[in-house]
C-alpha positions as CSV (number, residue, x, y, z in Angstrom):
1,X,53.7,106.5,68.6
2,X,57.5,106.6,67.9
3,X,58.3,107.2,64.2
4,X,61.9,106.6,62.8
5,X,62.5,108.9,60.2
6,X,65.2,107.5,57.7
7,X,67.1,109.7,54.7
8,X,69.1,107.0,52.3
9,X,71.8,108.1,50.3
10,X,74.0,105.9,47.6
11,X,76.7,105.6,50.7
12,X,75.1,107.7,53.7
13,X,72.2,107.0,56.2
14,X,70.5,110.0,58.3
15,X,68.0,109.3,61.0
16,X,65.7,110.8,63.3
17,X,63.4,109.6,65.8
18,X,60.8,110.7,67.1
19,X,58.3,110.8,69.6
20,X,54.8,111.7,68.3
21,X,53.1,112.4,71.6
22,X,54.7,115.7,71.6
23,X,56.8,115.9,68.0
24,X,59.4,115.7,70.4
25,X,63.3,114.5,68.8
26,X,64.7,111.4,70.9
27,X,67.7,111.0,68.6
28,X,69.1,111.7,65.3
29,X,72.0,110.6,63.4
30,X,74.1,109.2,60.5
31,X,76.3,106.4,58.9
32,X,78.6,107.9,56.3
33,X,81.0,105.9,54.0
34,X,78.4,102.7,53.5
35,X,80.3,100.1,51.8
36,X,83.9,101.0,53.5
37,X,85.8,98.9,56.4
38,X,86.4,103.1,57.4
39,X,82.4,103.9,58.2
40,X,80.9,106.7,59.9
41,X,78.5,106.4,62.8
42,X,77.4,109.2,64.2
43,X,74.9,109.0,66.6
44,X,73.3,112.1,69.0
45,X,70.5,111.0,71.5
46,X,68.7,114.4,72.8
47,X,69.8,114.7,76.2
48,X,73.2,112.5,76.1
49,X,77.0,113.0,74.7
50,X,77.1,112.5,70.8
51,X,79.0,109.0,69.9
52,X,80.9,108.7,67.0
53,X,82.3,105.0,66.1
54,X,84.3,104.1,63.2
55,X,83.8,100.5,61.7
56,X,83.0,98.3,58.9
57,X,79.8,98.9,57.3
58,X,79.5,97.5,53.9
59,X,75.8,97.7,53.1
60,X,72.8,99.3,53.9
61,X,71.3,96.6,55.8
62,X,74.2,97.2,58.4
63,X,73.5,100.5,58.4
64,X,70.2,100.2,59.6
65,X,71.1,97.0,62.4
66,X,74.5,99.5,63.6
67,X,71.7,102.5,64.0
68,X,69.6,99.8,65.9
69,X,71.6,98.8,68.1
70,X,72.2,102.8,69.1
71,X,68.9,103.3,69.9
72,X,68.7,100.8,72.1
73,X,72.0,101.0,73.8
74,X,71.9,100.6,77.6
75,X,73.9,104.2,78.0
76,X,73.7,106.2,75.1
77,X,70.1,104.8,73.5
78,X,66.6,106.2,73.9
79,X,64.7,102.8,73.2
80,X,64.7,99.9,75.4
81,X,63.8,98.2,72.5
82,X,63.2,98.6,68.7
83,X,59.5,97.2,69.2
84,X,58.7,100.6,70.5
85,X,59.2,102.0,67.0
86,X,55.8,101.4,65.2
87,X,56.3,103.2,62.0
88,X,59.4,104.4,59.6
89,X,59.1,107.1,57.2
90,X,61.2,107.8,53.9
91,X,62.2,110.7,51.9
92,X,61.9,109.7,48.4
93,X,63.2,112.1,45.8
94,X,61.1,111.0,42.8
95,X,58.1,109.8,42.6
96,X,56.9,110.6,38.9
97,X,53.0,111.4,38.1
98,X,52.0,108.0,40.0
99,X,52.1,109.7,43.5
100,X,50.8,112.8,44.7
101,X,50.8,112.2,48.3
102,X,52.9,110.7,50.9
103,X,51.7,106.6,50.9
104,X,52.6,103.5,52.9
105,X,54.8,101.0,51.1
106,X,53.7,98.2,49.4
107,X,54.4,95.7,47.0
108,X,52.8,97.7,44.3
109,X,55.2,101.1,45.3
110,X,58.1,99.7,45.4
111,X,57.9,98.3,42.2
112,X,56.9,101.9,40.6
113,X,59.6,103.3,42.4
114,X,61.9,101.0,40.7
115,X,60.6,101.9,37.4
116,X,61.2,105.7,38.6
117,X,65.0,104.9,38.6
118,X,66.0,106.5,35.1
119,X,64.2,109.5,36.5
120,X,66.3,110.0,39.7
121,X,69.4,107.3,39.0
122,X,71.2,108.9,41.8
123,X,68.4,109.1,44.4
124,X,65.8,106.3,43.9
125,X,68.0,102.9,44.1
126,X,69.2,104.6,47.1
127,X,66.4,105.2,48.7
128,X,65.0,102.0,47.9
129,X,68.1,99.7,49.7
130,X,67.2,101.8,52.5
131,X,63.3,100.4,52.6
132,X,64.8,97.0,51.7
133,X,67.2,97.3,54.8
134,X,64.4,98.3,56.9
135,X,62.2,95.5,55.5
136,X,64.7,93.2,56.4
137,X,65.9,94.7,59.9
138,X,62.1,95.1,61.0
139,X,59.7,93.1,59.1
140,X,57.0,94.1,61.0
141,X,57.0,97.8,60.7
142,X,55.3,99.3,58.7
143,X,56.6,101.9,56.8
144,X,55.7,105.1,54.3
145,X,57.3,106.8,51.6
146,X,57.4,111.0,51.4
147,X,57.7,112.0,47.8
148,X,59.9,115.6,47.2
149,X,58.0,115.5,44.0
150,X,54.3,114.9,45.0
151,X,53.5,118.6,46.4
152,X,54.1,120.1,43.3
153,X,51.8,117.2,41.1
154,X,48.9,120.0,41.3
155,X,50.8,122.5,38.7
156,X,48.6,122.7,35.9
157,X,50.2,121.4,32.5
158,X,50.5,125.4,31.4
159,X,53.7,124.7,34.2
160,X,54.6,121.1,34.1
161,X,54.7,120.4,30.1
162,X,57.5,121.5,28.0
163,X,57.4,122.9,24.3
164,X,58.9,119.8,22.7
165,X,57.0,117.3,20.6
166,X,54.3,115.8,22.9
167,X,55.1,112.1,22.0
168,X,58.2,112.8,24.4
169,X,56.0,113.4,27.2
170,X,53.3,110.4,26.4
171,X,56.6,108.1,25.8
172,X,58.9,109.1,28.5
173,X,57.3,111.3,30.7
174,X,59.2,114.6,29.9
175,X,57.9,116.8,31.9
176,X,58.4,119.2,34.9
177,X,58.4,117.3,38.2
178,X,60.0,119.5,40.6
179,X,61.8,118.9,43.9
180,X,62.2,120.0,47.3
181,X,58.2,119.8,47.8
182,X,58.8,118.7,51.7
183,X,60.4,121.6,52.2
184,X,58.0,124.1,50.3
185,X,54.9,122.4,51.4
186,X,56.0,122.7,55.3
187,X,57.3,126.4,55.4
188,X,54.7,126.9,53.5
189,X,52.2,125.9,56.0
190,X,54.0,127.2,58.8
191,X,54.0,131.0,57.1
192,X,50.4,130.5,56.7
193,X,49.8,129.5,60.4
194,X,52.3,132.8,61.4
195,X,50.4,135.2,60.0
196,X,46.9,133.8,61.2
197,X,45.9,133.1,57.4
198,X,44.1,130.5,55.9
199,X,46.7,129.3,53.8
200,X,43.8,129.4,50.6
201,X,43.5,132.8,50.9
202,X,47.4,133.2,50.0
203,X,49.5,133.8,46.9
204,X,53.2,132.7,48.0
205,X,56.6,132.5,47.1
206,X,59.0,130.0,48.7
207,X,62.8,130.3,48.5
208,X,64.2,127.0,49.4
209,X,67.9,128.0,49.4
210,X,70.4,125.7,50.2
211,X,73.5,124.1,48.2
212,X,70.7,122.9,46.0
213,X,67.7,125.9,45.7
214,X,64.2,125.9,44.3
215,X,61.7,128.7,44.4
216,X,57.7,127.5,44.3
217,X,54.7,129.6,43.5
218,X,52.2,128.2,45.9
219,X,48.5,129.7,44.9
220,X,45.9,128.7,47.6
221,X,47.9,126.1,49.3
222,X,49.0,124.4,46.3
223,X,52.3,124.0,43.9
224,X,51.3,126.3,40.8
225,X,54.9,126.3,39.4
226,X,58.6,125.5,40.8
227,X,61.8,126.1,39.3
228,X,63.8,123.0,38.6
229,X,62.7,120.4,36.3
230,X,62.5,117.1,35.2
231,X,65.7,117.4,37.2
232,X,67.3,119.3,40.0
233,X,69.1,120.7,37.6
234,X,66.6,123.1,35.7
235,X,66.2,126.7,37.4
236,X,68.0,129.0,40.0
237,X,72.2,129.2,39.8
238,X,73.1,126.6,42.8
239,X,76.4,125.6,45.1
240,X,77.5,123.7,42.6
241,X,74.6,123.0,39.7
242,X,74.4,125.7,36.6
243,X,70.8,126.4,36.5
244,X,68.9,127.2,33.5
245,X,71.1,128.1,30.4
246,X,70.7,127.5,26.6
247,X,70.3,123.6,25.7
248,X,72.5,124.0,22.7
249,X,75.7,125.0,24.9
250,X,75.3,121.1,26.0
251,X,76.1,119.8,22.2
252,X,78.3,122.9,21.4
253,X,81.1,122.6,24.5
254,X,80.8,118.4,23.9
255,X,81.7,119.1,20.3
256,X,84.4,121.7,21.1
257,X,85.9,120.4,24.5
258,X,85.3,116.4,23.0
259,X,83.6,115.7,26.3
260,X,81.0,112.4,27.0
261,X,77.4,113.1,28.1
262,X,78.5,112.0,31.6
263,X,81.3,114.5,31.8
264,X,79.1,117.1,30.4
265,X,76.7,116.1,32.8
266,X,79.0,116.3,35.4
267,X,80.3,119.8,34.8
268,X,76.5,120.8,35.1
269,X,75.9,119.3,37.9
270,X,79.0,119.5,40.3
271,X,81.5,122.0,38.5
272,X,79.3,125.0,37.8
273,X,76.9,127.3,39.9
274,X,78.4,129.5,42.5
275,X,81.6,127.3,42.4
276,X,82.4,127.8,39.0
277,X,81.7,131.8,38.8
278,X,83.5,132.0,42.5
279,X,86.8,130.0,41.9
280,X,86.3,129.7,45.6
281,X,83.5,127.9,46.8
282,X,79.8,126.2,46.7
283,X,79.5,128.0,50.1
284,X,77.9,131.0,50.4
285,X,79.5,131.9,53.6
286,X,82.5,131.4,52.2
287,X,81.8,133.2,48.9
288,X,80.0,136.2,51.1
289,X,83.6,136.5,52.7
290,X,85.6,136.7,49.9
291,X,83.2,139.4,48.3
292,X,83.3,141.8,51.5
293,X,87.3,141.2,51.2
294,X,87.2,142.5,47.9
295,X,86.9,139.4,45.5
296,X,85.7,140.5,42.5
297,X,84.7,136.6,41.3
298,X,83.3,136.3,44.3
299,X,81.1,139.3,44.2
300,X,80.1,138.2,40.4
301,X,79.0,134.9,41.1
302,X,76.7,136.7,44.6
303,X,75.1,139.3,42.1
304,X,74.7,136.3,39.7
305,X,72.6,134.0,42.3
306,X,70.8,136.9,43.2
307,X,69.6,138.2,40.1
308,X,68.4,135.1,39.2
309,X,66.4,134.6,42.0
310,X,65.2,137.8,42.0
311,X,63.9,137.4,38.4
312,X,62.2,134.0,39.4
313,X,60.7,135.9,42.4
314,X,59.3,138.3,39.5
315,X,58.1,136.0,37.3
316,X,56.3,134.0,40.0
317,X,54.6,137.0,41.4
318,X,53.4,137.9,37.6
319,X,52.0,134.4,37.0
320,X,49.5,133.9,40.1
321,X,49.0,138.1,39.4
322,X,50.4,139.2,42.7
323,X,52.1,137.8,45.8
324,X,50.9,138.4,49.5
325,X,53.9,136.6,51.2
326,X,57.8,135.6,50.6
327,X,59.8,132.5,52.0
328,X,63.2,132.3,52.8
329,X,64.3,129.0,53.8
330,X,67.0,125.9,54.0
331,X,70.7,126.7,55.1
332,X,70.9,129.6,53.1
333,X,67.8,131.5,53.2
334,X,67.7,131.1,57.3
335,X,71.1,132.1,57.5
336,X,72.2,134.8,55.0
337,X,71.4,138.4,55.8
338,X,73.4,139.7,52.6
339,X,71.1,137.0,50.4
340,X,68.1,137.8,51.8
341,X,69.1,141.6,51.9
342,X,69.9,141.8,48.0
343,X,67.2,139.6,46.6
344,X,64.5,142.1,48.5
345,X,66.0,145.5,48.1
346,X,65.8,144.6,44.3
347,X,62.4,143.7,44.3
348,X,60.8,146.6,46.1
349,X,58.4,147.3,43.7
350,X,56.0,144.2,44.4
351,X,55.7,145.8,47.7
352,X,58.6,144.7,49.7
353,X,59.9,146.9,52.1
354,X,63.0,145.0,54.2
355,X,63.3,146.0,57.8
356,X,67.2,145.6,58.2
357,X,67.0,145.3,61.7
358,X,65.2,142.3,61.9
359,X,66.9,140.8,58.7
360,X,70.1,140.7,60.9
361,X,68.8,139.2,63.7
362,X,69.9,135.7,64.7
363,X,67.1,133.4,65.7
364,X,65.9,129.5,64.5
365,X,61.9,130.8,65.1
366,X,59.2,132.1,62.4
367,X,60.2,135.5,62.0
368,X,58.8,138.3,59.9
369,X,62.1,140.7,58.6
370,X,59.6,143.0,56.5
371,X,58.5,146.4,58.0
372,X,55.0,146.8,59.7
373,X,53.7,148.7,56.7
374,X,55.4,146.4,54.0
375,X,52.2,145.1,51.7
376,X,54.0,142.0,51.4
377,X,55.1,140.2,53.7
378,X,58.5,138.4,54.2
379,X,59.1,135.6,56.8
380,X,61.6,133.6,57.5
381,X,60.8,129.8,58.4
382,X,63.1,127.4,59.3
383,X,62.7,124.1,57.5
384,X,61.8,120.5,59.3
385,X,61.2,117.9,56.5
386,X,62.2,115.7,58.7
387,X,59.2,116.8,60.9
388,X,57.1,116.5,57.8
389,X,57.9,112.9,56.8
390,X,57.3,111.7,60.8
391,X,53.6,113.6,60.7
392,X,52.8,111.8,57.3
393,X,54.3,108.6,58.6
394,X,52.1,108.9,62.1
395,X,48.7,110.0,59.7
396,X,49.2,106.8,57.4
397,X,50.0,104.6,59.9
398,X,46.9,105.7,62.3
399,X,44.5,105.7,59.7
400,X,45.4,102.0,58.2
401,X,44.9,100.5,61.9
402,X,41.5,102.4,62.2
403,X,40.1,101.5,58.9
């Protein structure tokens, strides 16, 4: 079975197909700058030149028939046609309490994951032109939705509920969702399968740092706690995002700086973080330069993201009353020694012992960078949530036509 894999953004497309005989990557792409006469296609089949084209795309629909007709392109496609494509799977940010697991689209899902739109305004309506594109490009696909919230939907409400008056939570659903659960539930797996584990048997920590980072406590196989919120916004200092801080600095700096909720909201969400503390950048690389160089900012805002992580990494290792494993992963945690470096030489006494050696070395496998006699264990997994969604997509999809 082949299995388009389709990522919608407000005015971006990424794709990947793939071949589910062997989990095998036959092309991947993107359309950038959706709605502009100036849009991006860029389109990279596995074993031929990358193509780049520049033209008018000004809806999602487009989108989808332009990456069509790339597929299936006589010299640069891997499809001779798009019948060959029997299923399509979608990352969808939000999907509230209604879903816990990945599910096929219906008539019934899309219209909950319409009324998840004031939960995820900037995610959901995008994700939803993109199954309406799809819908209308290839009517007879069927295709399934991959919820970033439904791994962590097994927290108990000790980690989900928030000390506010309940009627918030009955009224509006208040509550902690989480995000990034493709990403935690697959590393996750993956460190279980590397260290020949049953992945019950584990307590584990997973460090999804990128531009936006989480950290889960995963207890048996399951989401027992995760740092952001109702929002992406709740937990670790980010790129860009502040992180958890005091609520009442929201209505103080409106009051005193005569900002709107929306610019208020926007200074939390795309002028803070590392950014902010830095005056530099949202990039660690970038930021990691500047502090070897000597930038005091820059070295502020590193020992500020790595304190906080460090004390999430505590807290989650006091809450499931010990920790076997720890997961670094995304851009970040695969690619920063000096992150990874920090976070566990200040943690040493849960059992970490860093082997700085393997910490440095530069490889896209599993790969363990604790010592041999390190009680816990810390790995390194690359993440593939793109490999995720296409599994789920294959399962749903095989199971429907068997049953």
């Amino acid at each position: 079975m082949k299995v388009l894999v389709i990522n919608a953004g407000s005015s971006s497309l990424k794709y990947q197909l793939y071949d589910m005989r062997d989990e095998s990557v036959l092309a991947s792409g993107r359309v950038e700058r959706i709605g502009m006469d100036s849009s991006i296609v860029t389109h990279e089949p596995a074993d031929k030149p990358e193509v780049r084209q520049v033209s008018e795309i000004l809806d999602h629909v487009t989108a989808v028939k332009r990456v069509a007709e790339m597929l299936t392109h006589p010299e640069h496609g891997a499809l001779t046609h798009m019948n060959e494509i029997e299923a399509v799977g979608h990352r969808v940010v939000h999907g509230g309490e209604a879903f816990s697991s990945s599910v096929l689209v219906t008539q019934e899902v899309k219209l909950e994951i319409r009324r998840l739109f004031d939960l995820a305004p900037l995610h959901n309506p995008a994700h939803m032109m993109g199954i309406t594109a799809v819908e209308t490009n290839m009517p007879d696909v069927p295709q399934a939705v991959v919820f970033d919230t439904a791994f962590h939907q097994t927290m108990p409400n000790t980690s989900y509920l928030y000390p506010i008056p309940t009627v918030l939570y009955r009224r509006h659903k208040i509550r902690r969702y989480g995000f990034h659960g493709t990403s935690h539930s697959y590393v996750s797996g993956q460190a279980a399968d590397y260290l020949e584990k049953p992945i019950e048997s584990l307590k584990m920590i997973t460090c999804h740092i990128g531009n936006g980072a989480s950290c889960a406590a995963i207890l048996g196989g399951k989401s027992f706690d995760t740092s952001m919120g109702m929002t992406p916004l709740e937990g670790l200092m980010m790129g860009t995002r502040s992180g958890d801080l005091d609520p009442a600095i929201v209505p103080f700096v409106m009051n005193k700086e005569e900002l709107t909720l929306n610019e208020v909201n926007s200074m939390l969400n795309k002028h803070s973080g590392m950014l902010a503390v830095s005056g530099i950048s949202s990039d660690m690389r970038e930021v990691t330069e500047a502090m070897h160089e000597g930038d005091k900012n820059a070295k502020l805002a590193f020992d500020m993201y790595t304190y906080r992580l460090k004390k999430y990494i505590g807290a989650y290792a006091a809450a499931m009353n010990g920790l076997d494993t720890l997961v670094f992963t995304a851009g970040v945690g695969e690619n920063s020694v000096a992150l990874r470096k920090a976070v566990c030489e200040g943690i040493t006494f849960l059992g970490i012992d860093l082997d700085e050696e393997r910490n440095e070395e530069r490889r896209k496998d599993v790969r363990e960078i604790s010592k041999i006699s390190s009680r816990v264990k810390v790995l390194v997994v690359p993440t593939n949530e793109e490999l995720l969604i296409a599994r789920d997509t294959y399962n749903l999809v095989k199971k429907s036509k068997t049953s």
